[in-house]
Backbone atoms as SQL, in Angstrom:
CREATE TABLE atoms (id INTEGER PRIMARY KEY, chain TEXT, resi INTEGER, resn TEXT, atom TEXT, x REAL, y REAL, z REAL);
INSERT INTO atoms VALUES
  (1, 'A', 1, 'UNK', 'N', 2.611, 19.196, -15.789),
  (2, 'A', 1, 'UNK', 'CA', 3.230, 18.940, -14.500),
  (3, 'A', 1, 'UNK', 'C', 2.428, 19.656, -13.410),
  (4, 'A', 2, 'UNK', 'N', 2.339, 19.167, -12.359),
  (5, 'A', 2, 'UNK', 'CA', 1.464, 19.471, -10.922),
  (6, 'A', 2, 'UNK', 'C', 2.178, 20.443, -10.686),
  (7, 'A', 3, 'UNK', 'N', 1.998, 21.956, -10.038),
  (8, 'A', 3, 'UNK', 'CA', 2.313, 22.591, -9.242),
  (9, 'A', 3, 'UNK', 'C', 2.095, 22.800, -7.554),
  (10, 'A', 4, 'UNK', 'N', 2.833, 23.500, -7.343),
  (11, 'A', 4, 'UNK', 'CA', 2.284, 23.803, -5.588),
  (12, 'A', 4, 'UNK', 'C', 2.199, 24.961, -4.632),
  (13, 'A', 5, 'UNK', 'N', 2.300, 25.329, -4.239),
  (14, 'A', 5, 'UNK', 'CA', 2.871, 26.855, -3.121),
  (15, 'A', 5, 'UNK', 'C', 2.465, 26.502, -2.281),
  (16, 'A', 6, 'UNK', 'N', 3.227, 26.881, -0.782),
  (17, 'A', 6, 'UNK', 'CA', 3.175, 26.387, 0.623),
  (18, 'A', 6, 'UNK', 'C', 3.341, 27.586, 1.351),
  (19, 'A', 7, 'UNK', 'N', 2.183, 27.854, 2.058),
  (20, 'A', 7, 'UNK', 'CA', 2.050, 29.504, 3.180),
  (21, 'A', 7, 'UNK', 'C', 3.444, 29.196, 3.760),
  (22, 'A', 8, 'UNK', 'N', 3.936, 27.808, 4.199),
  (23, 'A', 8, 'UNK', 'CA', 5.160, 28.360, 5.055),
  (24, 'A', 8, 'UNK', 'C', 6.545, 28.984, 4.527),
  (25, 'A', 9, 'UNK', 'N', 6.497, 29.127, 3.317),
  (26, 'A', 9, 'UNK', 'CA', 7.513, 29.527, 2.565),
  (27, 'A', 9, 'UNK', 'C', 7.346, 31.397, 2.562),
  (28, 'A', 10, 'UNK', 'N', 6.415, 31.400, 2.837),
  (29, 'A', 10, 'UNK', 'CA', 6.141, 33.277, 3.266),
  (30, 'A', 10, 'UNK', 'C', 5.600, 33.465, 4.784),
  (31, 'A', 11, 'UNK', 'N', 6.369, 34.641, 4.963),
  (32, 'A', 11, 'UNK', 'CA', 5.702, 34.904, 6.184),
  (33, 'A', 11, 'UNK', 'C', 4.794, 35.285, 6.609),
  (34, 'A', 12, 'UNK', 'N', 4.193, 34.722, 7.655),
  (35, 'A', 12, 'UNK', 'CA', 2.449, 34.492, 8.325),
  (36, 'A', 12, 'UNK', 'C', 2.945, 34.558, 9.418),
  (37, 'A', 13, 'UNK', 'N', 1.665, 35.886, 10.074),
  (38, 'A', 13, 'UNK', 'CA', 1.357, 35.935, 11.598),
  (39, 'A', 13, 'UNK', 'C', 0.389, 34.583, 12.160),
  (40, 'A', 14, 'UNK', 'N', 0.077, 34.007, 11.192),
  (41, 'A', 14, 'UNK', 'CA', -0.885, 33.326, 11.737),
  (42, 'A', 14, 'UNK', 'C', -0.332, 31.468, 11.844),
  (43, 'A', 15, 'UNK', 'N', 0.858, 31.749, 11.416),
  (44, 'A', 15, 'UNK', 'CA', 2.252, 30.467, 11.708),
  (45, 'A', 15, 'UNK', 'C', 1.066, 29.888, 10.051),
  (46, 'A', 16, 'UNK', 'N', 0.303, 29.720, 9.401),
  (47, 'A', 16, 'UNK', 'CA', 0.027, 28.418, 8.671),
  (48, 'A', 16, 'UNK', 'C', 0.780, 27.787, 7.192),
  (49, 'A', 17, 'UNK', 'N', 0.018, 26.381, 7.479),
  (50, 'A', 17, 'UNK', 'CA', 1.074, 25.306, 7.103),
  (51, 'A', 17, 'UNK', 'C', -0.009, 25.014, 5.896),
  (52, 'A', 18, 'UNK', 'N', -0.347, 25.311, 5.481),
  (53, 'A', 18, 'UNK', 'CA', -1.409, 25.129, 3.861),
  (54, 'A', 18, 'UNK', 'C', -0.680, 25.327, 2.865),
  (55, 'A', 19, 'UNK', 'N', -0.567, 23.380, 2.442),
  (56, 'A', 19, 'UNK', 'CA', 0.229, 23.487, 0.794),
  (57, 'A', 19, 'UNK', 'C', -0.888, 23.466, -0.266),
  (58, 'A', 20, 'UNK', 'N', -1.153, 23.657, -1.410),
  (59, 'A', 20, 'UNK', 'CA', -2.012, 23.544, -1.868),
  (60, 'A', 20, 'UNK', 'C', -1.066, 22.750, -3.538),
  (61, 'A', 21, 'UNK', 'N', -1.640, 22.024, -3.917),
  (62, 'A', 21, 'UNK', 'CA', -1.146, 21.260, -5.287),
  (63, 'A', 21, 'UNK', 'C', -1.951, 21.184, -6.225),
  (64, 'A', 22, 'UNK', 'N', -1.637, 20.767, -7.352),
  (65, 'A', 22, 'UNK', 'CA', -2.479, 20.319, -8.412),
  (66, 'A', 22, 'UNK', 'C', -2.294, 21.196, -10.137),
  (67, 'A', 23, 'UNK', 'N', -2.933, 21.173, -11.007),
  (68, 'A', 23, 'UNK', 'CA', -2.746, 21.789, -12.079),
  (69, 'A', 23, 'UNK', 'C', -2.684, 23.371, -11.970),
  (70, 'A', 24, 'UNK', 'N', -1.889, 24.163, -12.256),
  (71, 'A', 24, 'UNK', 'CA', -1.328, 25.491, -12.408),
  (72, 'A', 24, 'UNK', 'C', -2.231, 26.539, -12.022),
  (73, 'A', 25, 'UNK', 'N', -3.663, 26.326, -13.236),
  (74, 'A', 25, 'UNK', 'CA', -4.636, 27.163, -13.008),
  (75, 'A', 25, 'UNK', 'C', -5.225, 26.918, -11.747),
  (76, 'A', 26, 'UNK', 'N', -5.237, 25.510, -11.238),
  (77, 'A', 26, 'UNK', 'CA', -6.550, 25.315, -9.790),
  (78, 'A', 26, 'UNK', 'C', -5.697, 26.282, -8.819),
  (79, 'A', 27, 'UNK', 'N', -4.313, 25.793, -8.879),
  (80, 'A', 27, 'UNK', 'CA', -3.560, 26.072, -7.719),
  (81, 'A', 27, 'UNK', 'C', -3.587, 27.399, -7.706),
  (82, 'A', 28, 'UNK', 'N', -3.442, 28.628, -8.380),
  (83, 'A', 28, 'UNK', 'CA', -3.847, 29.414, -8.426),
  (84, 'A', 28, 'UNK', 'C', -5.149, 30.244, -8.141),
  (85, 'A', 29, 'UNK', 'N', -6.023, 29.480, -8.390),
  (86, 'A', 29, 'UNK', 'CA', -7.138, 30.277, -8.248),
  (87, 'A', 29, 'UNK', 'C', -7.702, 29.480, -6.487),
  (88, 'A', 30, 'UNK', 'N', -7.201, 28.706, -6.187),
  (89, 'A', 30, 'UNK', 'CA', -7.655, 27.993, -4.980),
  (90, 'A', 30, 'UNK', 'C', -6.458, 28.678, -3.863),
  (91, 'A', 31, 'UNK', 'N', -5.175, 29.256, -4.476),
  (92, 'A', 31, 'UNK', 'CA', -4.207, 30.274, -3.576),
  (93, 'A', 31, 'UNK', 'C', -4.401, 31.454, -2.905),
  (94, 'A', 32, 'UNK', 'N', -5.245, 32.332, -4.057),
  (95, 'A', 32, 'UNK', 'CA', -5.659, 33.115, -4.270),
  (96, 'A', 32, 'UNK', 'C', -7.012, 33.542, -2.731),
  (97, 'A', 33, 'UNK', 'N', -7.826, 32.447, -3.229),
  (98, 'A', 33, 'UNK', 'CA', -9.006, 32.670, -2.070),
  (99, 'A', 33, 'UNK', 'C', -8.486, 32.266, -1.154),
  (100, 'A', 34, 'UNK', 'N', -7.569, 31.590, -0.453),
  (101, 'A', 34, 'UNK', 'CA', -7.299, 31.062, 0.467),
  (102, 'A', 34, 'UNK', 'C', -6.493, 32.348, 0.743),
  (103, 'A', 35, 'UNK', 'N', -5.555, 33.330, 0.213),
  (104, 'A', 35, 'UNK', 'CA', -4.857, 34.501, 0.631),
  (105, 'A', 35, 'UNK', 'C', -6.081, 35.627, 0.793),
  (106, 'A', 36, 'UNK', 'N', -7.102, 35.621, 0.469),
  (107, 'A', 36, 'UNK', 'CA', -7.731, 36.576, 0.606),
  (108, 'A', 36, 'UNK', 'C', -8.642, 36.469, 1.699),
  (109, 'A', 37, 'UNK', 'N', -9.197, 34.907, 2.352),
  (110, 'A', 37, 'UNK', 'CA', -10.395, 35.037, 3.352),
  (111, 'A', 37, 'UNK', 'C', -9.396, 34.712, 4.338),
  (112, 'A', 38, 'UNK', 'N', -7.811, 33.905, 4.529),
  (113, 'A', 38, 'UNK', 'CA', -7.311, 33.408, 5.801),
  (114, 'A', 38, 'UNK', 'C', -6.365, 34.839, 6.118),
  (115, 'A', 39, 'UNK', 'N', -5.538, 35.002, 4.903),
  (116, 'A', 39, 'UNK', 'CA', -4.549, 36.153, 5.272),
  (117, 'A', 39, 'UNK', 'C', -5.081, 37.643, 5.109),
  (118, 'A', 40, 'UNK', 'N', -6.089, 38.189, 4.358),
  (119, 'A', 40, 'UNK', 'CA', -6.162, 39.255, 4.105),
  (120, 'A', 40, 'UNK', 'C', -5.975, 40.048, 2.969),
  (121, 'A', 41, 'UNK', 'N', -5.039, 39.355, 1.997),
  (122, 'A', 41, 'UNK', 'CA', -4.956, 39.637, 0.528),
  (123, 'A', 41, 'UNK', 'C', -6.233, 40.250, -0.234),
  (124, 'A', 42, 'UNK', 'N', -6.303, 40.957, -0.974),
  (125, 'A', 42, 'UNK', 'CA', -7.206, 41.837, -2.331),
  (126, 'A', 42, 'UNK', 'C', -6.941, 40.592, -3.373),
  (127, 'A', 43, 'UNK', 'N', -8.205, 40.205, -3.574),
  (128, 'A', 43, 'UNK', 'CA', -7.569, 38.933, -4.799),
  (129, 'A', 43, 'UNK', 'C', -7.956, 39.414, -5.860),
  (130, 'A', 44, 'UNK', 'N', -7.147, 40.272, -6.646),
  (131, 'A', 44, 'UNK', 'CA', -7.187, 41.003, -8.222),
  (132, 'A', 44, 'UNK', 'C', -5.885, 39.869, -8.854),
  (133, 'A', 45, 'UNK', 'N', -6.491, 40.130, -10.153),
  (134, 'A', 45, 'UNK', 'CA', -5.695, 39.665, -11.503),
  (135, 'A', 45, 'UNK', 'C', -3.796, 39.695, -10.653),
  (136, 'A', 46, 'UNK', 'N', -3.928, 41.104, -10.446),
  (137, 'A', 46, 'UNK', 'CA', -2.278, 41.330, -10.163),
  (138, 'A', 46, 'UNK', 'C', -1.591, 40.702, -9.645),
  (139, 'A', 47, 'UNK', 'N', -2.355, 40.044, -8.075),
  (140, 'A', 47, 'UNK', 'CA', -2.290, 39.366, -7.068),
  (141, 'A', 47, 'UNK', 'C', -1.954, 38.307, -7.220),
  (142, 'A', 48, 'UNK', 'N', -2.776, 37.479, -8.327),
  (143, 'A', 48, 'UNK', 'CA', -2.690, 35.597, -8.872),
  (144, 'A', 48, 'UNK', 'C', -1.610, 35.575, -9.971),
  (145, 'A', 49, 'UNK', 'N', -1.223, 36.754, -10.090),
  (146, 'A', 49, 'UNK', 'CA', -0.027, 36.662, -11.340),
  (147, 'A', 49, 'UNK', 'C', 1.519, 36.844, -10.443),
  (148, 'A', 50, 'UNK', 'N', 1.218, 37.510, -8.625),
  (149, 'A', 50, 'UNK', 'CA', 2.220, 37.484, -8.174),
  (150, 'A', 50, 'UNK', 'C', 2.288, 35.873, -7.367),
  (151, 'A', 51, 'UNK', 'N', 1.087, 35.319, -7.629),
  (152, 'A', 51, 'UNK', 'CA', 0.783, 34.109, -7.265),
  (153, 'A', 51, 'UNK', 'C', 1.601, 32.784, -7.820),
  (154, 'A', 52, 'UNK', 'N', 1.240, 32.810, -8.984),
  (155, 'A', 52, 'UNK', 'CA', 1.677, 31.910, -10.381),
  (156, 'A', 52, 'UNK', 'C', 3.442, 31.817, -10.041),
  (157, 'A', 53, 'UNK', 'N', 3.751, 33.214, -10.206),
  (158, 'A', 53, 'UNK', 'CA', 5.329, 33.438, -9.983),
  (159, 'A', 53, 'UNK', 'C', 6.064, 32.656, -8.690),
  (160, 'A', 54, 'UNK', 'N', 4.910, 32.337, -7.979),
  (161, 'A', 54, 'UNK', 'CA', 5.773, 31.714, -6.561),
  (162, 'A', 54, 'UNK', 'C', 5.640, 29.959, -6.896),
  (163, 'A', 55, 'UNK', 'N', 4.857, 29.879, -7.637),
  (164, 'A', 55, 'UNK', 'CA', 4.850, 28.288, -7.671),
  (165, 'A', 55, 'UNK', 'C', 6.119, 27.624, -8.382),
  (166, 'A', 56, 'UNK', 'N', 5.430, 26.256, -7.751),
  (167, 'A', 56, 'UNK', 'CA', 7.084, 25.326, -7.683),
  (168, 'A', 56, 'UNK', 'C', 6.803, 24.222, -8.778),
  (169, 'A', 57, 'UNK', 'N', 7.139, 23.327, -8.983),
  (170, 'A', 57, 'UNK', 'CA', 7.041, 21.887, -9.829),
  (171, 'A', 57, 'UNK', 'C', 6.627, 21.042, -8.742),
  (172, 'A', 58, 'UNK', 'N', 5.325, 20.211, -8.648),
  (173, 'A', 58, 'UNK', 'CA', 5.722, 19.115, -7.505),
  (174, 'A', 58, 'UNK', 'C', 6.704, 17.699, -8.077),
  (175, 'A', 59, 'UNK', 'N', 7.199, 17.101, -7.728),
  (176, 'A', 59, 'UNK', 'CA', 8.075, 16.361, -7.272),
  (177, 'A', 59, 'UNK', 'C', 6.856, 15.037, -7.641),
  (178, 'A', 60, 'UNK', 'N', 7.418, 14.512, -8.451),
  (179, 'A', 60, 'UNK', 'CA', 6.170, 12.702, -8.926),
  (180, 'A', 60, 'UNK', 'C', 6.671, 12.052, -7.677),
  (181, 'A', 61, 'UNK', 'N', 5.522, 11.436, -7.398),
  (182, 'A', 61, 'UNK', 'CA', 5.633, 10.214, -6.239),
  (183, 'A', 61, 'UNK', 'C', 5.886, 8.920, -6.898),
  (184, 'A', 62, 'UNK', 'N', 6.809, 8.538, -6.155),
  (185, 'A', 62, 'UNK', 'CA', 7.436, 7.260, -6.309),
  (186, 'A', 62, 'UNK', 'C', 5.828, 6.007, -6.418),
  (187, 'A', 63, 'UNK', 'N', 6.428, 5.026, -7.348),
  (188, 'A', 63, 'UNK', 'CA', 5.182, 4.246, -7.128),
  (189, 'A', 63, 'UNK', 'C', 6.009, 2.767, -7.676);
């Protein structure tokens, strides 16, 4: 199943709206750099495991 995490679900000084989707591991490791060069995050092991914990199920698109 696809996962996701969405910056607007945490709080940002910087207001952003970056969902990111896809298989567990990408989404993670593509969360990760994106918390560390936009927000400021240390991207250690610890970090992508408090990462993992925030993700959601995406939702199948109707077809």
């Amino acid at each position: 199943m696809r996962k996701y995490v969405d910056c607007r679900d945490e709080p940002s000084e910087s207001g952003c709206t970056l969902m990111i989707s896809g298989q567990e591991d990408e989404v993670v490791r593509a969360a990760a750099e994106h918390a560390a060069s936009v927000h400021g995050h240390d991207d250690t092991p610890e970090f992508r495991e408090e990462i993992r914990g925030m993700l959601k199920d995406e939702q199948p698109a109707m077809r």
